[in-house]
N, CA, C and O atoms as CSV, one atom per row, in Angstrom:
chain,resi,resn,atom,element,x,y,z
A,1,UNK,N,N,71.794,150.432,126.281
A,1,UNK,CA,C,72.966,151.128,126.723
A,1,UNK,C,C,74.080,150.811,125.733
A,1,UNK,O,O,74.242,149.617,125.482
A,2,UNK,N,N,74.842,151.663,125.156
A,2,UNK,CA,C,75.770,151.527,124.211
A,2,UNK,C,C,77.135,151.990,124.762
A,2,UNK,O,O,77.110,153.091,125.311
A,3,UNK,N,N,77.981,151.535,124.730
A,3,UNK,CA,C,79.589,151.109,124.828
A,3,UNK,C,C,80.429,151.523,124.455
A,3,UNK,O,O,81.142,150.639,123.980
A,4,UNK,N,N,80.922,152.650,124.349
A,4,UNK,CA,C,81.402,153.746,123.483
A,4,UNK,C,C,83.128,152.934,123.724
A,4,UNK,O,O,83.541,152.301,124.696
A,5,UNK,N,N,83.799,153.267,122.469
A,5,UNK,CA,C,84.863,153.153,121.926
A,5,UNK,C,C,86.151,153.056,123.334
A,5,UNK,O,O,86.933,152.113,123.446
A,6,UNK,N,N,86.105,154.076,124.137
A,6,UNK,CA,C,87.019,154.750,125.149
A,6,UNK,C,C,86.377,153.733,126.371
A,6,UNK,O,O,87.077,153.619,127.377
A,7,UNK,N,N,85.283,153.107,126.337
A,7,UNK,CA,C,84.404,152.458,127.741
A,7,UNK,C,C,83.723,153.058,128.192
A,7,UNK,O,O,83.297,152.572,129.240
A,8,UNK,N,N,83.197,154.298,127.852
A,8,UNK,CA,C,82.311,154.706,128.719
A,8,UNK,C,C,80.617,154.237,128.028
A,8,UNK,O,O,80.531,153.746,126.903
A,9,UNK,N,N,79.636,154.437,128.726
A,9,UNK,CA,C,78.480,153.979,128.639
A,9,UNK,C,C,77.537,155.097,128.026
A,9,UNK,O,O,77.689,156.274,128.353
A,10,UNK,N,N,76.631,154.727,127.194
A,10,UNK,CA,C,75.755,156.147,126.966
A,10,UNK,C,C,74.345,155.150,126.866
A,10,UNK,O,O,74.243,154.010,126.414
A,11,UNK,N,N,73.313,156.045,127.466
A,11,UNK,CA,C,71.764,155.372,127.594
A,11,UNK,C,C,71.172,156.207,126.781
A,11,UNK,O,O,71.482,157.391,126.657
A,12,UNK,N,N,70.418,155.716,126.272
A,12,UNK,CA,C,69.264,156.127,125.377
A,12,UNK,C,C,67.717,155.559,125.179
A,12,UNK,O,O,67.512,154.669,126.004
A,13,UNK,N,N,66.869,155.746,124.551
A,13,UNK,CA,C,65.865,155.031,124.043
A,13,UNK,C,C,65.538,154.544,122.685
A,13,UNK,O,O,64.483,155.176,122.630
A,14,UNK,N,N,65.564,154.180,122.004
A,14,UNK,CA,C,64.954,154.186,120.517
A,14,UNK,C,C,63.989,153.029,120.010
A,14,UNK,O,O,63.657,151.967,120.537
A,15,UNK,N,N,63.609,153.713,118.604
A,15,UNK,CA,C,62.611,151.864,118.361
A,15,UNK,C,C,63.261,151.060,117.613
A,15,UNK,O,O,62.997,149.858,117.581
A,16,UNK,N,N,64.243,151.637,116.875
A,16,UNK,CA,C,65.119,150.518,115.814
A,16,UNK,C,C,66.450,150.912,116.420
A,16,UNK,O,O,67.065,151.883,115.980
A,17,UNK,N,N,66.934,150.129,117.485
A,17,UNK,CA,C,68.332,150.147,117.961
A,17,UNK,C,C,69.286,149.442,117.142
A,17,UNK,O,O,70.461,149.660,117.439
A,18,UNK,N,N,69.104,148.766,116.322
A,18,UNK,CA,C,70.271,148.831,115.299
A,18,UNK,C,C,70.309,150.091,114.417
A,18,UNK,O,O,71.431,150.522,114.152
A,19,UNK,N,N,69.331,150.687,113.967
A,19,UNK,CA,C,69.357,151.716,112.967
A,19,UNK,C,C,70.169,153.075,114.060
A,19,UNK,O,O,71.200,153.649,113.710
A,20,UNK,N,N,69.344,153.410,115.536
A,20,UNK,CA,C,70.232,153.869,116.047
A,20,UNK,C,C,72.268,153.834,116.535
A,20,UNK,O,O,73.102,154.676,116.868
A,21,UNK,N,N,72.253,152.737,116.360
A,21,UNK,CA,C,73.872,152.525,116.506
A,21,UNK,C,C,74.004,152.490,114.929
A,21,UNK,O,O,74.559,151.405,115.104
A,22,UNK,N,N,74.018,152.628,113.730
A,22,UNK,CA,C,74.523,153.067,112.889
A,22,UNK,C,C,74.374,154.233,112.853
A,22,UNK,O,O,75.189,154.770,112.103
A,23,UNK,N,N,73.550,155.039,113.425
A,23,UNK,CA,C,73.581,156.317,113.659
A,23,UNK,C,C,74.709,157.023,113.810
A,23,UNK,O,O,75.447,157.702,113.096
A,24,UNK,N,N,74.628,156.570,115.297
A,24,UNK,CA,C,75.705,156.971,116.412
A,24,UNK,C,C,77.141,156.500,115.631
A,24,UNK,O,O,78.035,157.345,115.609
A,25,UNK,N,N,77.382,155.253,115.022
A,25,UNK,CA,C,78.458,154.911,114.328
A,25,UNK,C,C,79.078,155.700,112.778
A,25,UNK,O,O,80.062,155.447,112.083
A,26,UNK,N,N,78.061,156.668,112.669
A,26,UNK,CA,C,78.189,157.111,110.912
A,26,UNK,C,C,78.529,159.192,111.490
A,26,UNK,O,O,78.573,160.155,110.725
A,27,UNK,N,N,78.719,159.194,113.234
A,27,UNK,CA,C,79.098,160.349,113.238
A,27,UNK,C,C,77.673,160.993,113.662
A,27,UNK,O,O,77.890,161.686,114.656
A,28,UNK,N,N,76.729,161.028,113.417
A,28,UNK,CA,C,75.731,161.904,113.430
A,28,UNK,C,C,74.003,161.410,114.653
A,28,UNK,O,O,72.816,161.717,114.536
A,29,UNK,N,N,74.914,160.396,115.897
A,29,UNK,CA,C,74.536,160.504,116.638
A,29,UNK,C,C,74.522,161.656,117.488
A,29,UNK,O,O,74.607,162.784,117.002
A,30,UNK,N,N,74.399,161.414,119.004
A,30,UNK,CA,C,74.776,162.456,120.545
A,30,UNK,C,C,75.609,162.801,120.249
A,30,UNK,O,O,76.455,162.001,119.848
A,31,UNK,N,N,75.881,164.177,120.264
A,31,UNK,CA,C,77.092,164.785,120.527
A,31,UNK,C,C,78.071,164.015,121.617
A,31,UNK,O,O,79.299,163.978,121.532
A,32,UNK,N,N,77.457,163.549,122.418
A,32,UNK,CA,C,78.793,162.642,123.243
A,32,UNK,C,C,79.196,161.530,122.997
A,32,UNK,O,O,80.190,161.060,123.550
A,33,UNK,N,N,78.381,160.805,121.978
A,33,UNK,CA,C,79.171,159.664,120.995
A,33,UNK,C,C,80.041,160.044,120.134
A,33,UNK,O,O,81.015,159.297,120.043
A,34,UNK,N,N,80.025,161.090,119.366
A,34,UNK,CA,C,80.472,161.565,117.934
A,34,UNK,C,C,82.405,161.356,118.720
A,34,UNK,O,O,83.279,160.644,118.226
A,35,UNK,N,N,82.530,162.143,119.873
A,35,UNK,CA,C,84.118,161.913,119.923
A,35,UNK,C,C,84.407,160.434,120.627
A,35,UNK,O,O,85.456,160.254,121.245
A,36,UNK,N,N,83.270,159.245,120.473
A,36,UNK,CA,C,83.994,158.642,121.095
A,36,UNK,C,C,83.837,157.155,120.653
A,36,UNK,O,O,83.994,156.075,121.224
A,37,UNK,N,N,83.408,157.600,119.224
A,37,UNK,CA,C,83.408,156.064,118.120
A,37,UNK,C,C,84.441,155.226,118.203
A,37,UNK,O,O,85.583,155.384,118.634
A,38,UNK,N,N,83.863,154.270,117.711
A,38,UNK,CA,C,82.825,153.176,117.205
A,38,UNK,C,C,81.999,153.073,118.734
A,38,UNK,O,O,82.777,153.342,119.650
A,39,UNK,N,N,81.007,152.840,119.069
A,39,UNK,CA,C,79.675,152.356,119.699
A,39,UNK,C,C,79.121,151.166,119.696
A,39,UNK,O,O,78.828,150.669,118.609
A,40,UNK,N,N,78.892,150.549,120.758
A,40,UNK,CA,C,78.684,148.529,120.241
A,40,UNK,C,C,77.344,148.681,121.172
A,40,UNK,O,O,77.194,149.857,121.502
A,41,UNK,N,N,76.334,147.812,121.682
A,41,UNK,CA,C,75.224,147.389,122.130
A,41,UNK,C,C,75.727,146.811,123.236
A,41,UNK,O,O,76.340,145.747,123.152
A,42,UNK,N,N,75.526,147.449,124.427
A,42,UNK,CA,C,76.201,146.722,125.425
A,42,UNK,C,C,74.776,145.888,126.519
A,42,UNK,O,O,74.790,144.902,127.256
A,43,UNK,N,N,73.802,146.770,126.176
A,43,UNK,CA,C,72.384,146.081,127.214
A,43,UNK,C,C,71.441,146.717,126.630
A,43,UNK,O,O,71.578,147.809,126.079
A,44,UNK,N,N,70.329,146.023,126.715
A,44,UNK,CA,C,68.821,146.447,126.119
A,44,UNK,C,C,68.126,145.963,126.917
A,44,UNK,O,O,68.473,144.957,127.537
A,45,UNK,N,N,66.867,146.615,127.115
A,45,UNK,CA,C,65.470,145.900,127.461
A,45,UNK,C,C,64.225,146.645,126.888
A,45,UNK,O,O,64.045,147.818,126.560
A,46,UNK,N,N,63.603,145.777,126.887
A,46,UNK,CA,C,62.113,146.212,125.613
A,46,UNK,C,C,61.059,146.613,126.899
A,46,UNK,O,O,60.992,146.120,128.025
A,47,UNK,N,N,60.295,147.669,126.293
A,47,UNK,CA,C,59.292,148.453,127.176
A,47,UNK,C,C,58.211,148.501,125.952
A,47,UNK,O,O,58.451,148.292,124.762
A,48,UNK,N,N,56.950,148.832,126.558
A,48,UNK,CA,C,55.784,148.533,125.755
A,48,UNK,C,C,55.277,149.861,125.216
A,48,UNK,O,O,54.452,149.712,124.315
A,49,UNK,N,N,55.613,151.370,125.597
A,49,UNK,CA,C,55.507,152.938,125.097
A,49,UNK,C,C,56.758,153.427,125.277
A,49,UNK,O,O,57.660,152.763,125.788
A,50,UNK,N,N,56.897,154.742,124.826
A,50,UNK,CA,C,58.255,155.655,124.931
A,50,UNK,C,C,58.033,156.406,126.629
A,50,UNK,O,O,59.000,156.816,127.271
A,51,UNK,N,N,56.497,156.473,127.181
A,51,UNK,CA,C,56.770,156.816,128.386
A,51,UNK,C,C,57.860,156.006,129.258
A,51,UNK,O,O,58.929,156.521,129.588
A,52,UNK,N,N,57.502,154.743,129.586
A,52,UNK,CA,C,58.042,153.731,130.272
A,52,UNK,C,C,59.784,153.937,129.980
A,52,UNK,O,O,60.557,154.327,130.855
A,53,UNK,N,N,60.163,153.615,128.679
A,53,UNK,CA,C,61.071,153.725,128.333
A,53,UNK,C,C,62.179,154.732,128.693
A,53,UNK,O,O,63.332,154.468,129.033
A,54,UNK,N,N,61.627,155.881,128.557
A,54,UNK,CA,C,62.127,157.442,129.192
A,54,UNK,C,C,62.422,157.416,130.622
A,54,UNK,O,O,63.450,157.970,131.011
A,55,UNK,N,N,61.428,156.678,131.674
A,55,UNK,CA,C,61.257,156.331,132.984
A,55,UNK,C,C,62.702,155.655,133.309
A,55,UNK,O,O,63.527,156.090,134.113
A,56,UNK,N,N,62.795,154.724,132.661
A,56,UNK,CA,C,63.853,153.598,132.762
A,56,UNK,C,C,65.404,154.343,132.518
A,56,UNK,O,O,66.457,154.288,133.154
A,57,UNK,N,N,64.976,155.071,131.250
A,57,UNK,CA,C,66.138,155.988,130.995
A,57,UNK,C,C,67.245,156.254,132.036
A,57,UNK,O,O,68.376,155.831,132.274
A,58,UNK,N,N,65.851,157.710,132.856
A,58,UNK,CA,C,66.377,158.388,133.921
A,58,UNK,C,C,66.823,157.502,135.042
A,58,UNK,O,O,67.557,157.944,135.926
A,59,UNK,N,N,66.264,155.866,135.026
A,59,UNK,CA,C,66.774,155.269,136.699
A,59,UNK,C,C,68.404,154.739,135.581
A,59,UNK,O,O,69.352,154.211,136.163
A,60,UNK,N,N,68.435,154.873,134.753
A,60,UNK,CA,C,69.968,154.213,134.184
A,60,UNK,C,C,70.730,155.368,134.998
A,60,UNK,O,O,71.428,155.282,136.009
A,61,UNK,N,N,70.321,156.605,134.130
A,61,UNK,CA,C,71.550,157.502,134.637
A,61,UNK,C,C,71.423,157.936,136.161
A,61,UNK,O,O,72.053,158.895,136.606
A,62,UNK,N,N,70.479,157.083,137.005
A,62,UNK,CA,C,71.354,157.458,138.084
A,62,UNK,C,C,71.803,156.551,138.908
A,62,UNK,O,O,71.959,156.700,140.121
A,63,UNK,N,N,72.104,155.231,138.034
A,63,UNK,CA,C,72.928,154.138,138.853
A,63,UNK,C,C,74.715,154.665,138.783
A,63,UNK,O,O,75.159,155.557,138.061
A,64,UNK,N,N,75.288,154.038,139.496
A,64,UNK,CA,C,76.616,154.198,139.221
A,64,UNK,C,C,77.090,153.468,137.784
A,64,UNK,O,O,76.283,152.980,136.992
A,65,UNK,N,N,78.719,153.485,137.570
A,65,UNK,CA,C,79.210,152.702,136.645
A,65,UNK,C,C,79.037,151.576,137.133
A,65,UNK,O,O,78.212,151.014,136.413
A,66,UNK,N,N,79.411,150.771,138.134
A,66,UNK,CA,C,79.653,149.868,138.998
A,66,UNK,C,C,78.319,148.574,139.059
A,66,UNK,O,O,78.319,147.362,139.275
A,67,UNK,N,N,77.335,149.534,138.763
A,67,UNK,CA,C,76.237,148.836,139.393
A,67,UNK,C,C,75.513,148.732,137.345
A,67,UNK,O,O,74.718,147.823,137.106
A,68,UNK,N,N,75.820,149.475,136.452
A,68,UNK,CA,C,75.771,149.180,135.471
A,68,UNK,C,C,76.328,148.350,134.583
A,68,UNK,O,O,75.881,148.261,133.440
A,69,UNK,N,N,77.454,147.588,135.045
A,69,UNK,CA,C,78.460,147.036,134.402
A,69,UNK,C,C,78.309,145.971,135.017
A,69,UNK,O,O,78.964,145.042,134.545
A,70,UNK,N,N,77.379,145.616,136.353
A,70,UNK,CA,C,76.320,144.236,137.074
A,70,UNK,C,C,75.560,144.262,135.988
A,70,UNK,O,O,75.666,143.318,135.205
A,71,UNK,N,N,74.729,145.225,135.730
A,71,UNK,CA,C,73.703,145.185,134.709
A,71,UNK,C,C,74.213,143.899,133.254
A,71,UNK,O,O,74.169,142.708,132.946
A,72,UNK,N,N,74.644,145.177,132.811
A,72,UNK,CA,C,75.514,144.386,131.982
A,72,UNK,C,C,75.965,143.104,132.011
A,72,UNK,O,O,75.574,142.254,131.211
A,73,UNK,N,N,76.476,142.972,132.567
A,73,UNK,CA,C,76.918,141.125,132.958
A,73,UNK,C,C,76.102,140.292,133.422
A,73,UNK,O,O,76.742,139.244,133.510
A,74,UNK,N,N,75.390,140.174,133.665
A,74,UNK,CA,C,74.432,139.718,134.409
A,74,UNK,C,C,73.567,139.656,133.360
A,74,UNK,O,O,73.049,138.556,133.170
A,75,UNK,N,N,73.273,140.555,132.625
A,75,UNK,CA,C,72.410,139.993,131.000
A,75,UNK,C,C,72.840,139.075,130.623
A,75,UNK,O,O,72.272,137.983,130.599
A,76,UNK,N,N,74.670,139.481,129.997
A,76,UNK,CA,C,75.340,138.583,129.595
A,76,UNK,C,C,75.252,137.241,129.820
A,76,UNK,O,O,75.012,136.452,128.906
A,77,UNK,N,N,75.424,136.911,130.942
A,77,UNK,CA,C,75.312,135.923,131.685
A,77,UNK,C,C,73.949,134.931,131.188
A,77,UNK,O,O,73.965,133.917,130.490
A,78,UNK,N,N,72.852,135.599,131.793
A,78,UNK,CA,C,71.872,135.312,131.713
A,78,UNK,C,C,71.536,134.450,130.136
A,78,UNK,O,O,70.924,133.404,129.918
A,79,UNK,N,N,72.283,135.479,129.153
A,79,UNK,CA,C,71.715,135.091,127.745
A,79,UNK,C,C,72.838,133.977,127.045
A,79,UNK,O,O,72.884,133.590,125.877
A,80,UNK,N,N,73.618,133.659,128.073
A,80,UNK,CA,C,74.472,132.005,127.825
A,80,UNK,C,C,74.376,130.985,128.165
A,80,UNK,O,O,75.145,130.035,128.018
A,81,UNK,N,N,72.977,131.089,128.890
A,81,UNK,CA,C,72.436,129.424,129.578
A,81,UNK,C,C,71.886,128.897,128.644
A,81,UNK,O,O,71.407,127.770,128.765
């Protein structure tokens, strides 16, 4: 999940998520990044095919902000012990 400039959140999938956020950062990502650069790495998790991945996708976009921004923190969290 990437972190767009303004705060809002955008989900995706990819296999080289750094190469994707320079993407998204060089303009020629989603059309709904492009107006809302720079883009930072806000949460990841690794899946073992692009099916799974896609799966996961669709349950992102239909959590709230609220319950994504638990997500989020709660990684955070997690990855400072």
């Amino acid at each position: 999940m990437l972190r767009c400039a303004d705060g809002t959140l955008y989900s995706g999938y990819a296999a080289d998520l750094e190469g994707r956020i320079r993407t998204h950062n060089a303009g020629k990502g989603a059309k709904y990044t492009r107006s809302r650069l720079p883009v930072v790495l806000a949460y990841s998790e690794s899946f073992p095919d692009k099916s799974s991945a896609m799966r996961r996708e669709c349950a992102f976009k239909r959590l709230s902000r609220t319950e994504k921004e638990a997500m989020i923190e709660s990684a955070k969290t997690a990855s400072e012990r």
